[in-house]
Chimera marker file (.cmm) of the C-alpha trace (Angstrom):
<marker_set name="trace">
<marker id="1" x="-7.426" y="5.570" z="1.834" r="1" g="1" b="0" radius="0.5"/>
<marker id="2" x="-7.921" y="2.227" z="-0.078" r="1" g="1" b="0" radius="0.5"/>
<marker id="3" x="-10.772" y="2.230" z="-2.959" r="1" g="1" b="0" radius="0.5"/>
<marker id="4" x="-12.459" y="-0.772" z="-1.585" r="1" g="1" b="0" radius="0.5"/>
<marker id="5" x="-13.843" y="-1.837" z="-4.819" r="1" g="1" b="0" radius="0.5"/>
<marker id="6" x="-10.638" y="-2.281" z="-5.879" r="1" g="1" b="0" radius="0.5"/>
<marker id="7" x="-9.577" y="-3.755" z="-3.138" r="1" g="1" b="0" radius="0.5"/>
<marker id="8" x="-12.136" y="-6.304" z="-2.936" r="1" g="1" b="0" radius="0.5"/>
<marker id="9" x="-11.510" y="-7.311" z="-6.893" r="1" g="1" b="0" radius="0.5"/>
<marker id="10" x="-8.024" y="-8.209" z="-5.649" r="1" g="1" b="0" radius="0.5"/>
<marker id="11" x="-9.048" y="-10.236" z="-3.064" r="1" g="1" b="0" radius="0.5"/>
<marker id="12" x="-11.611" y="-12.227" z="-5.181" r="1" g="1" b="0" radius="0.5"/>
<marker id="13" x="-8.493" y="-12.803" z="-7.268" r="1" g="1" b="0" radius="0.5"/>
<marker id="14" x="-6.398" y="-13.640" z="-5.097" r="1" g="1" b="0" radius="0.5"/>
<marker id="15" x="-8.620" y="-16.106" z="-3.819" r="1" g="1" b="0" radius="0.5"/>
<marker id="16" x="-9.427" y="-17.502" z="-6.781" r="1" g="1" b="0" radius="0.5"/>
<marker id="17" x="-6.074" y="-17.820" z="-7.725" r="1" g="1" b="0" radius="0.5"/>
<marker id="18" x="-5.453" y="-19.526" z="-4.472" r="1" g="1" b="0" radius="0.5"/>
<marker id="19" x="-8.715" y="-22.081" z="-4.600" r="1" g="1" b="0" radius="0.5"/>
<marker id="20" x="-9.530" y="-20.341" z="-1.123" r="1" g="1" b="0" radius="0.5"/>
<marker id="21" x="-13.294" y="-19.488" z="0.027" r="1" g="1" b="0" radius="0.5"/>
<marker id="22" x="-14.498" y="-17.331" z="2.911" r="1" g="1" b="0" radius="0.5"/>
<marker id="23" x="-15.938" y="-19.056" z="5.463" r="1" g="1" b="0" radius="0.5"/>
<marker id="24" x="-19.535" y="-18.307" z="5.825" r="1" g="1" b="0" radius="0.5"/>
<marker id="25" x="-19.664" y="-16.936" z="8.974" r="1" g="1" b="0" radius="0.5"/>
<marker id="26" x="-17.147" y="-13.901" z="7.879" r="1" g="1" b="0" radius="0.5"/>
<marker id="27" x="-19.116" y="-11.444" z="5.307" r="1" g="1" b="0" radius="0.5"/>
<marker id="28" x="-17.023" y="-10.367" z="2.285" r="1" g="1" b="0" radius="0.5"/>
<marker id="29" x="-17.798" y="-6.925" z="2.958" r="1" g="1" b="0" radius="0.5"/>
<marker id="30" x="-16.258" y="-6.697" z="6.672" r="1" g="1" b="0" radius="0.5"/>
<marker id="31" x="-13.511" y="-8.928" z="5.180" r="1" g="1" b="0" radius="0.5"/>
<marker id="32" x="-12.857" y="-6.133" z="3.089" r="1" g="1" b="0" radius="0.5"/>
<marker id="33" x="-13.202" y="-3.639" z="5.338" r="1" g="1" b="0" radius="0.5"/>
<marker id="34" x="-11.065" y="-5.042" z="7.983" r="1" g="1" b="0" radius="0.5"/>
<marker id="35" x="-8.362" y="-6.135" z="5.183" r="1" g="1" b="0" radius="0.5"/>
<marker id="36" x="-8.351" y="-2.189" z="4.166" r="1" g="1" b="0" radius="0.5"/>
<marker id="37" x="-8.090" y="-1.371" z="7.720" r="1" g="1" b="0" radius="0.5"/>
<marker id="38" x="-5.223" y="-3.544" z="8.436" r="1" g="1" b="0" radius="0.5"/>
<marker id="39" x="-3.436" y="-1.963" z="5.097" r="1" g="1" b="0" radius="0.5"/>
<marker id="40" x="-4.189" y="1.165" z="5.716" r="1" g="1" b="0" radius="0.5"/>
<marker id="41" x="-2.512" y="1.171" z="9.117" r="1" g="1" b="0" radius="0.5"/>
<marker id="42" x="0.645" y="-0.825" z="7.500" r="1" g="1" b="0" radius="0.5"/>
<marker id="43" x="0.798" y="1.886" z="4.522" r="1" g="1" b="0" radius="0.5"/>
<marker id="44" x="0.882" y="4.763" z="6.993" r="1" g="1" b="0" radius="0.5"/>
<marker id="45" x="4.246" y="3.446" z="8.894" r="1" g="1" b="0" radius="0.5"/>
<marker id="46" x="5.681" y="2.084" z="5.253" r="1" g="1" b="0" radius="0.5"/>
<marker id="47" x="4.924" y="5.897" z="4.510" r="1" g="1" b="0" radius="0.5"/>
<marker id="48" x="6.084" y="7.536" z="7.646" r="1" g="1" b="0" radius="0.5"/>
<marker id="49" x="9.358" y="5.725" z="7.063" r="1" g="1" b="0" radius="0.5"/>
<marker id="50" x="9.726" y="5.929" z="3.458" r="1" g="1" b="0" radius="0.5"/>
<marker id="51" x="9.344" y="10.096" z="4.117" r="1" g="1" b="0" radius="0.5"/>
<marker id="52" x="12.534" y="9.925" z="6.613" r="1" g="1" b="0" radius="0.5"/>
<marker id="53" x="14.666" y="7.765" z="4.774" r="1" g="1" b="0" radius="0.5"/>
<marker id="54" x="13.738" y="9.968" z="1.655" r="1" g="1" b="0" radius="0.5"/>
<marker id="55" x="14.437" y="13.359" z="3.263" r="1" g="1" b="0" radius="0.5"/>
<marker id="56" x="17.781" y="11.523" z="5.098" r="1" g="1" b="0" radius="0.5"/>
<marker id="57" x="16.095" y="11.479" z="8.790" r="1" g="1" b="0" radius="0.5"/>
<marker id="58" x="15.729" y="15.608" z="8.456" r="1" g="1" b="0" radius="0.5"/>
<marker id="59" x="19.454" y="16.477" z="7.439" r="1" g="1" b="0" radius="0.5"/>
<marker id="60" x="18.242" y="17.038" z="3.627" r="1" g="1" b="0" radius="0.5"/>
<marker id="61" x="20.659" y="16.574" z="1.131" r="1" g="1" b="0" radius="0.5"/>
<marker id="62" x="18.669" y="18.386" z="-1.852" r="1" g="1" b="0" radius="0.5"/>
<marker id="63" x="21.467" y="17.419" z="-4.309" r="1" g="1" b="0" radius="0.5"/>
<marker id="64" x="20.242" y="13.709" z="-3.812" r="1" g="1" b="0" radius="0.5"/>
<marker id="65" x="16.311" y="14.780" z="-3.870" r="1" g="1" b="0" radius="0.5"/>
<marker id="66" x="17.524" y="16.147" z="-6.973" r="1" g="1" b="0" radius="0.5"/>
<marker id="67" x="19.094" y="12.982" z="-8.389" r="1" g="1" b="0" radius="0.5"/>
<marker id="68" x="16.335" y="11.219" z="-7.202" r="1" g="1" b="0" radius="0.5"/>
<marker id="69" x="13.650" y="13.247" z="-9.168" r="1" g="1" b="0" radius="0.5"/>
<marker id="70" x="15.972" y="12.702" z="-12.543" r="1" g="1" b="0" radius="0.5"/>
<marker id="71" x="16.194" y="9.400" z="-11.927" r="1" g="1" b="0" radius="0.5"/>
<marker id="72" x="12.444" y="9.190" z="-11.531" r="1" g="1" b="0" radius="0.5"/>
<marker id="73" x="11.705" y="11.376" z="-14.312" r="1" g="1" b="0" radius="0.5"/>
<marker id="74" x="13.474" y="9.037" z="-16.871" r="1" g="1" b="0" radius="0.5"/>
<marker id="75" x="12.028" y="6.355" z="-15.654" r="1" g="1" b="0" radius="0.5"/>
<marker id="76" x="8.612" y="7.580" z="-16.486" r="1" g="1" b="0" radius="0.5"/>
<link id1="1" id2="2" r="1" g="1" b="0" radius="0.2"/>
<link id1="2" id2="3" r="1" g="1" b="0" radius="0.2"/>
<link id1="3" id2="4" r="1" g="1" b="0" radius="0.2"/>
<link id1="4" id2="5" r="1" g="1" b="0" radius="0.2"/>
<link id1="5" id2="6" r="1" g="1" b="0" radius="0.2"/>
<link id1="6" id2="7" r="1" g="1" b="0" radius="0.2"/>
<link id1="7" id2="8" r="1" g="1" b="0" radius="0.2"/>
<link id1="8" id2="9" r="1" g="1" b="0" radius="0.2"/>
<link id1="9" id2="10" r="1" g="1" b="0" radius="0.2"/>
<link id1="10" id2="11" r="1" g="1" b="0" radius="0.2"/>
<link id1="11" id2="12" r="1" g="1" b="0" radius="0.2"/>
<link id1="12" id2="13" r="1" g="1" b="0" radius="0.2"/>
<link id1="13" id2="14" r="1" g="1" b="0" radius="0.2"/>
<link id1="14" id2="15" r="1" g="1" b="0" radius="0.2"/>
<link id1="15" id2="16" r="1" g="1" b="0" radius="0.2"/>
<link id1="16" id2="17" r="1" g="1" b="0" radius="0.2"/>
<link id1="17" id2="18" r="1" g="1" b="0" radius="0.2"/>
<link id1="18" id2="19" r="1" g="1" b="0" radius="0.2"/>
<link id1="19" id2="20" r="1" g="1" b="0" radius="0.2"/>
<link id1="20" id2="21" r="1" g="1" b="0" radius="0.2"/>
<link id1="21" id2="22" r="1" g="1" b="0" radius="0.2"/>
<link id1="22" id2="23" r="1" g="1" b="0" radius="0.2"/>
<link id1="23" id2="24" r="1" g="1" b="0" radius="0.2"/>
<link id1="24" id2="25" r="1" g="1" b="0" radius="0.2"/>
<link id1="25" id2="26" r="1" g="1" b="0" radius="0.2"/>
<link id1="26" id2="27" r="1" g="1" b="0" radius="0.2"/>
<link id1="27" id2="28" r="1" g="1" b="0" radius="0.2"/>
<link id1="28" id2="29" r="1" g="1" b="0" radius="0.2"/>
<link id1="29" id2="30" r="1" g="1" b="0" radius="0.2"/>
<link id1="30" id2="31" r="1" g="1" b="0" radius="0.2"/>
<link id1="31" id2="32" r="1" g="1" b="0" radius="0.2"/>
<link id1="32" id2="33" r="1" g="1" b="0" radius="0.2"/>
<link id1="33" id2="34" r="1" g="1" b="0" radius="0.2"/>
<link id1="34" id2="35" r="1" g="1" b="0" radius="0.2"/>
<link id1="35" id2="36" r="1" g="1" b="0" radius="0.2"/>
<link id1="36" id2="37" r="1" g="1" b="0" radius="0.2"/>
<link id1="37" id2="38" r="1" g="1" b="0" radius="0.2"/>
<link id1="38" id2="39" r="1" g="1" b="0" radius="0.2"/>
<link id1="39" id2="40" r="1" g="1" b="0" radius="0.2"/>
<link id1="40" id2="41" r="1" g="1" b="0" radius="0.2"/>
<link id1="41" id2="42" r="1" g="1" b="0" radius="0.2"/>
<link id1="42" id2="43" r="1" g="1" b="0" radius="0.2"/>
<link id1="43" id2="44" r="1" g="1" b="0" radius="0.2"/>
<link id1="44" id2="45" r="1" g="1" b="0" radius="0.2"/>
<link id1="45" id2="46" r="1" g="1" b="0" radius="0.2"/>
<link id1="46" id2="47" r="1" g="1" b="0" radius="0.2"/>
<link id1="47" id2="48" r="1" g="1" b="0" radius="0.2"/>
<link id1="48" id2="49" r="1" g="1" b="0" radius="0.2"/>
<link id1="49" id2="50" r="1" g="1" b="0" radius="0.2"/>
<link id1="50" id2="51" r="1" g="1" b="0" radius="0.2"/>
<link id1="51" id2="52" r="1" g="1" b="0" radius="0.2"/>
<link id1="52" id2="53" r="1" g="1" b="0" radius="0.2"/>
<link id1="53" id2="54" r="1" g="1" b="0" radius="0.2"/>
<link id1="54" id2="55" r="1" g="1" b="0" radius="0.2"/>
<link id1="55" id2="56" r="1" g="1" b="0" radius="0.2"/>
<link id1="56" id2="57" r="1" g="1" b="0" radius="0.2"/>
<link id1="57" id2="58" r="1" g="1" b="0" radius="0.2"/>
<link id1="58" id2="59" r="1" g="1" b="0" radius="0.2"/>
<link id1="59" id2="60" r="1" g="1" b="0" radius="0.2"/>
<link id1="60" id2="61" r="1" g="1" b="0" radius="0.2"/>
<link id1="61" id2="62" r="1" g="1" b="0" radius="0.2"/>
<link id1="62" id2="63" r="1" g="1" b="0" radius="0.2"/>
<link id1="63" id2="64" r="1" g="1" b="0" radius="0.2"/>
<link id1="64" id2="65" r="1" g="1" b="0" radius="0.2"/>
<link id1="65" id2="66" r="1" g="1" b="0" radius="0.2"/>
<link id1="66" id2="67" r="1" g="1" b="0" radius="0.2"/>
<link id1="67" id2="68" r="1" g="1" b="0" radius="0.2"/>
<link id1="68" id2="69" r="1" g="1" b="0" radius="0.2"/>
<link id1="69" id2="70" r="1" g="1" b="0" radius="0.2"/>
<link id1="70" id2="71" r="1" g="1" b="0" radius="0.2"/>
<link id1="71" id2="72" r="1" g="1" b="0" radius="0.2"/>
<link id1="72" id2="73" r="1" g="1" b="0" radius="0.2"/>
<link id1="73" id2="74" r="1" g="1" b="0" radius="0.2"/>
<link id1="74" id2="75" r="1" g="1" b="0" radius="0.2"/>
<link id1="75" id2="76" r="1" g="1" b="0" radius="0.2"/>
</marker_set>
């Protein structure tokens, strides 16, 4: 789950960054919400398919898990 403070700091960034204003009929706290919604929903299948593609689709090659974890590790 999204912290939505953090979440709405972005997005008063972003739009700032981008000149852009919320219309005034859309409250920035249900643009928020919804915006964390919508992520939230994305981040679950980017999760779901990062976790097979990470674990090769359930034939687990724990040699490459391995390599993966070094490679991680110095990268830290």
């Amino acid at each position: 789950m999204l912290e939505r403070k953090v979440v709405e700091e972005f997005l008063d960034d972003e739009f700032e960054d981008s000149d852009w204003e919320i219309p005034k009929d859309i409250s920035k706290s249900v643009l928020v919400e919804t915006f964390c919604l919508f992520t939230e929903d994305d981040l679950a299948e980017w999760l779901k398919d990062n976790f097979k593609s990470f674990f090769n689709h359930g034939d687990i090659d724990w040699e490459r898990v391995r390599d993966r974890i070094k490679h991680y590790d110095q990268s830290s």
